[in-house]
PyMOL commands that place a pseudoatom at each C-alpha (Angstrom):
pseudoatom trace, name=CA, resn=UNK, resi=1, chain=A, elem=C, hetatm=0, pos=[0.000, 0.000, 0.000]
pseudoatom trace, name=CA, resn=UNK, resi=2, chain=A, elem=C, hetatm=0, pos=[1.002, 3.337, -1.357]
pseudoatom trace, name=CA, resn=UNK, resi=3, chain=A, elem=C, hetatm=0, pos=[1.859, 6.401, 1.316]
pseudoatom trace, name=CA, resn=UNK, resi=4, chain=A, elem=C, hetatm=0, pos=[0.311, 9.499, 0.102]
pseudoatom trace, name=CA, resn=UNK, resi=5, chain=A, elem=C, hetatm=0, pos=[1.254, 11.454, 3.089]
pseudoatom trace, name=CA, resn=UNK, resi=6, chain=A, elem=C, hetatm=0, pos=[3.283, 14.644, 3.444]
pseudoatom trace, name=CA, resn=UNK, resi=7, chain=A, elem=C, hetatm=0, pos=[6.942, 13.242, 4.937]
pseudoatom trace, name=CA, resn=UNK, resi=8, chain=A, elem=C, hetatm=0, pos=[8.884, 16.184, 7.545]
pseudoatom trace, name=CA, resn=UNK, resi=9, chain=A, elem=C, hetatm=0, pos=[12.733, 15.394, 7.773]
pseudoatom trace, name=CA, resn=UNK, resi=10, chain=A, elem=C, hetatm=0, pos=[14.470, 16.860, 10.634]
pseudoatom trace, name=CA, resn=UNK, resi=11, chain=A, elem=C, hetatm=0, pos=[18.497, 17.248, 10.123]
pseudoatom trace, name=CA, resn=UNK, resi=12, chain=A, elem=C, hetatm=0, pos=[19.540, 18.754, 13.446]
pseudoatom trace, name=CA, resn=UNK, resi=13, chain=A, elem=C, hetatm=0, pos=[22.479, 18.552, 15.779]
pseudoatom trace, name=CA, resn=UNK, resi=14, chain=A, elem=C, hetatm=0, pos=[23.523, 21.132, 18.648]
pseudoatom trace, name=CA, resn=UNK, resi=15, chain=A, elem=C, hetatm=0, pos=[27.136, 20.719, 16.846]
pseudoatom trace, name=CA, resn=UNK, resi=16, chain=A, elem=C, hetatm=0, pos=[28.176, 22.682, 13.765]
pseudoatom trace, name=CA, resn=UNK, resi=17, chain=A, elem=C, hetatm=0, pos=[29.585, 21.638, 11.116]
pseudoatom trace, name=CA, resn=UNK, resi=18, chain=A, elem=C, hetatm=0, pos=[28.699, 18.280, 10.945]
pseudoatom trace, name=CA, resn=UNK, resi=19, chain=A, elem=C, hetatm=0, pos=[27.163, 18.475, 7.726]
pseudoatom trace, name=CA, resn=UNK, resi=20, chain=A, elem=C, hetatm=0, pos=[23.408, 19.243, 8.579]
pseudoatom trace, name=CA, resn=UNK, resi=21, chain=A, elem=C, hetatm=0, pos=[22.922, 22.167, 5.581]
pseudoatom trace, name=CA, resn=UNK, resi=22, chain=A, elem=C, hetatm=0, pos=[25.021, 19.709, 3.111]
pseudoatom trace, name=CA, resn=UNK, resi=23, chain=A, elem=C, hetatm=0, pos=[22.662, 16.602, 3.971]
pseudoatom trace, name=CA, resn=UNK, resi=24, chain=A, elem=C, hetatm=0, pos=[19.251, 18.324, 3.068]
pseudoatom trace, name=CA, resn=UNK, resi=25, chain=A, elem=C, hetatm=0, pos=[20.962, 20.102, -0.065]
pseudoatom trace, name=CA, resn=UNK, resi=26, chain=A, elem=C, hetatm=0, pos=[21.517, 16.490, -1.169]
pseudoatom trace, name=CA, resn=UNK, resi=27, chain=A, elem=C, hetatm=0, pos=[18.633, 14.841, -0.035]
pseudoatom trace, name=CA, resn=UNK, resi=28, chain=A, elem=C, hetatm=0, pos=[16.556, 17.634, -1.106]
pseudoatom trace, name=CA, resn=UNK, resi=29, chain=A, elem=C, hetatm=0, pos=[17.656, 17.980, -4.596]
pseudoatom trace, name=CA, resn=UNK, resi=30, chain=A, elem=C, hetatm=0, pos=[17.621, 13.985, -4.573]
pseudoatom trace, name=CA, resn=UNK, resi=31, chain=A, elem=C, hetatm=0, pos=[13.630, 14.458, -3.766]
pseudoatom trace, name=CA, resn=UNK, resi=32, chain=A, elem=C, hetatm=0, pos=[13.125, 16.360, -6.604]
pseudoatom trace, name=CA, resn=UNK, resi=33, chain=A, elem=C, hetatm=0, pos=[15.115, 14.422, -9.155]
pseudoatom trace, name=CA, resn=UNK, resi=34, chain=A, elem=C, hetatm=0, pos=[12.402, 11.813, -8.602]
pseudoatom trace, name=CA, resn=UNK, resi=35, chain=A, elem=C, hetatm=0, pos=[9.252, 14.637, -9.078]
pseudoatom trace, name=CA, resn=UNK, resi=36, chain=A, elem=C, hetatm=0, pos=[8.982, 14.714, -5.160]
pseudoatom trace, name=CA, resn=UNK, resi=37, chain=A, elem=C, hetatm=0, pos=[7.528, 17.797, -4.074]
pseudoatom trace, name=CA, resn=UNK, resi=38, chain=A, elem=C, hetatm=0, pos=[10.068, 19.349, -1.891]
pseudoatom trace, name=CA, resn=UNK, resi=39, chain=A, elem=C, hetatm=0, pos=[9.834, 22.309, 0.931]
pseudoatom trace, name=CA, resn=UNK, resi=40, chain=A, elem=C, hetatm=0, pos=[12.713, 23.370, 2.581]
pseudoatom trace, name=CA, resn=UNK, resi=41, chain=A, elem=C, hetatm=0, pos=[11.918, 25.087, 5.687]
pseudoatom trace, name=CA, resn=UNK, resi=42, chain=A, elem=C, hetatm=0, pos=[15.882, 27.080, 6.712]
pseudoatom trace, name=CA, resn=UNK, resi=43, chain=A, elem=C, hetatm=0, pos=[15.506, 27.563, 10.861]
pseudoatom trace, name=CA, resn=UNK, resi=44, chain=A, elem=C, hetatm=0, pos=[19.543, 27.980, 11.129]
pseudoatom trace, name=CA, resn=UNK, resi=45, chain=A, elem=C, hetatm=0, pos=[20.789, 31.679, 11.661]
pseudoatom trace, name=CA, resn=UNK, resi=46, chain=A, elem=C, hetatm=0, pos=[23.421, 31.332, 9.183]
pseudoatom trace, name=CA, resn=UNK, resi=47, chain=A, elem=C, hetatm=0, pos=[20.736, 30.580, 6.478]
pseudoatom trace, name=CA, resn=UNK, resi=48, chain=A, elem=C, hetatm=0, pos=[23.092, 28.634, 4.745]
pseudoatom trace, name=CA, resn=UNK, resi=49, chain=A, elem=C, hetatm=0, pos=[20.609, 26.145, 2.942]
pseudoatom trace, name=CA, resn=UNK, resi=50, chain=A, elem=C, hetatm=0, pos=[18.751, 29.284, 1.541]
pseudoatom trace, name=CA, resn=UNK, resi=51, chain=A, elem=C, hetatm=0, pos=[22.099, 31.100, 0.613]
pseudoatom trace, name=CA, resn=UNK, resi=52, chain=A, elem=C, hetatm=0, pos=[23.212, 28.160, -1.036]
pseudoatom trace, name=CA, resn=UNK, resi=53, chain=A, elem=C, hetatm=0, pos=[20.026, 27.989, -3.045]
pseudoatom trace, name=CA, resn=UNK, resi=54, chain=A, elem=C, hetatm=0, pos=[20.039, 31.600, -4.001]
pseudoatom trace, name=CA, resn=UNK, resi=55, chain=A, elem=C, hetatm=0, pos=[23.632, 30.128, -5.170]
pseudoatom trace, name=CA, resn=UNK, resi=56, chain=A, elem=C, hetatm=0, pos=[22.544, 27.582, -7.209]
pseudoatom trace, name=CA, resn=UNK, resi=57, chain=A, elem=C, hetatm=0, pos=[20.119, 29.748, -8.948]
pseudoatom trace, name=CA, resn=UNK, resi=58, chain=A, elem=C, hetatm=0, pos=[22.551, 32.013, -10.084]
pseudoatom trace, name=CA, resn=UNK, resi=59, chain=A, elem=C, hetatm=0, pos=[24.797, 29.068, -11.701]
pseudoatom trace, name=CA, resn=UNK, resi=60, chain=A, elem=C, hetatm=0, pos=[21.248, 27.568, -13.141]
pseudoatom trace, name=CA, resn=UNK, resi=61, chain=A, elem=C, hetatm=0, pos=[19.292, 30.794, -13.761]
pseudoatom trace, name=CA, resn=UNK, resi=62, chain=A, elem=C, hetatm=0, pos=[16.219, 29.773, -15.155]
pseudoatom trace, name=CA, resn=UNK, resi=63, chain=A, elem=C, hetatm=0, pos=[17.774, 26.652, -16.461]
pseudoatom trace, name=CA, resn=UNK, resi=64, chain=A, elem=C, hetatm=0, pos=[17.454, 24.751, -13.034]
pseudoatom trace, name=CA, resn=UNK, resi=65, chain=A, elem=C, hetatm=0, pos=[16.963, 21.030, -13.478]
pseudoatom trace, name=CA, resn=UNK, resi=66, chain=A, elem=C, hetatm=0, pos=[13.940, 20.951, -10.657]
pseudoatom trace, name=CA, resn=UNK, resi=67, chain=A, elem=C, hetatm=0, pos=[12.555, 23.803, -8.570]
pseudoatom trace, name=CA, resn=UNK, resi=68, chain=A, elem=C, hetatm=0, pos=[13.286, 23.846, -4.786]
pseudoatom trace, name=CA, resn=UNK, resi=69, chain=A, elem=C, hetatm=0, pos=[12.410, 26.432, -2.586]
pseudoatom trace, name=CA, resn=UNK, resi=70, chain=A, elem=C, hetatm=0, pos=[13.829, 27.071, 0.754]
pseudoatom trace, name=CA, resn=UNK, resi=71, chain=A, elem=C, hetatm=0, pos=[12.634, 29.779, 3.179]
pseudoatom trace, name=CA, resn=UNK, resi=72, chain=A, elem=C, hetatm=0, pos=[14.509, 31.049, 6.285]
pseudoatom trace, name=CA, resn=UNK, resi=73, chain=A, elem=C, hetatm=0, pos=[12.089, 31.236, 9.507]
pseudoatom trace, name=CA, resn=UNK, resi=74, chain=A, elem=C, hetatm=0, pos=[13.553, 32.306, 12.334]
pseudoatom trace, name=CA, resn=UNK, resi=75, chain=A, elem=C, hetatm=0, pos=[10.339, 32.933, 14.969]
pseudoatom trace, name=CA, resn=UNK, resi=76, chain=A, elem=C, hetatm=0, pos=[9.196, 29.989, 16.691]
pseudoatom trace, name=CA, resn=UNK, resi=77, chain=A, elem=C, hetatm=0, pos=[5.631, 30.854, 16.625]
pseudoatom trace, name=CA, resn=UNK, resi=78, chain=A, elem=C, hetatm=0, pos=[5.581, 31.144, 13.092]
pseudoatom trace, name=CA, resn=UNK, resi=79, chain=A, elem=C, hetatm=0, pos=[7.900, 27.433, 12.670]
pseudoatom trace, name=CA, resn=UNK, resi=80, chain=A, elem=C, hetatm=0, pos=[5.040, 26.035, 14.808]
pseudoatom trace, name=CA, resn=UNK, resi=81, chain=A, elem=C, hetatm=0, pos=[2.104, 26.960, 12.505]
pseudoatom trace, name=CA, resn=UNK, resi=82, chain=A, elem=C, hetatm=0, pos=[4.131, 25.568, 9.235]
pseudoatom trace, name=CA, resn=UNK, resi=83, chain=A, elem=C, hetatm=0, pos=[4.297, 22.050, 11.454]
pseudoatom trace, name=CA, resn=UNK, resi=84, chain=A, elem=C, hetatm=0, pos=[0.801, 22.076, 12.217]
pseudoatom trace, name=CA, resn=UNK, resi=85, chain=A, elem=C, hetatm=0, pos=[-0.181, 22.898, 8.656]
pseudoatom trace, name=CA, resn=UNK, resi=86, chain=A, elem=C, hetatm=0, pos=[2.029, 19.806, 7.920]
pseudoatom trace, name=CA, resn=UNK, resi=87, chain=A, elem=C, hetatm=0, pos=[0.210, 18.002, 10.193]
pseudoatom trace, name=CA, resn=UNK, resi=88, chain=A, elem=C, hetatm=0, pos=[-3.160, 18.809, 9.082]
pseudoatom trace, name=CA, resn=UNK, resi=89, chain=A, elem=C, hetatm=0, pos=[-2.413, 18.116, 5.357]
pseudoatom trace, name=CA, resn=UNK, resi=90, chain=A, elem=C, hetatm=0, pos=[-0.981, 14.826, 6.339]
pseudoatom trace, name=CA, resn=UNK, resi=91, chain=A, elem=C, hetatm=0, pos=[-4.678, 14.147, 7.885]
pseudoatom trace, name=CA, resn=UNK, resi=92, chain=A, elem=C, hetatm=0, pos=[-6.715, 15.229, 4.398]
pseudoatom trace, name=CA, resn=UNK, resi=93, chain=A, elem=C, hetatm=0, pos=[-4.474, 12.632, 2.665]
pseudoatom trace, name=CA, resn=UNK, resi=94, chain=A, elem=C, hetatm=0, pos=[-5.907, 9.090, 3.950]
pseudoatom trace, name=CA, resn=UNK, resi=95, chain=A, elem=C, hetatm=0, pos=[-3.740, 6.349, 2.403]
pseudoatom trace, name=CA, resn=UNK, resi=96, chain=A, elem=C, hetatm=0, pos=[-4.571, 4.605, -1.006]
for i in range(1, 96): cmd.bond("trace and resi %d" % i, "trace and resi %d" % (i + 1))
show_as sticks, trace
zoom trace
């Protein structure tokens, strides 16, 4: 039986540099290779999955094999409402 529900990867780790940003990049752009729909949602300070992005659309330009689209959130109130909308959507998808 086929999952039609919405999937939310965590990479976190109190440690930098362990190759967090680097890991969704991958996995991300791995996602969408395959027609995945893909969401990134950027909570670090540094930004650097949405910096690298803006990156990779300058080196692409409109030419980019697959559209990802990060967004940096940074208040907790508003990181709370984008899991519950998650959730929610998750629940108005019943498996086929």
């Amino acid at each position: 039986m086929k999952s039609n529900k919405n999937k939310i990867i965590v990479f976190a780790n109190q440690k930098g540099g362990v190759g967090k940003s680097t890991l969704c990049i991958l996995l991300a752009n791995y996602l969408a290779y395959w027609k995945k729909d893909v969401c990134i949602i950027d909570t670090d300070l540094q930004q650097s999955v949405t910096l690298q992005r803006e990156q990779d659309k300058q080196v692409f330009g409109e030419e980019e094999p697959y559209s990802i689209q990060p967004f940096a959130v940074s208040d907790p109130k508003t990181m709370q409402m984008l899991m519950e909308n998650a959730q929610s959507q998750d629940d108005m998808n019943p498996e086929s």
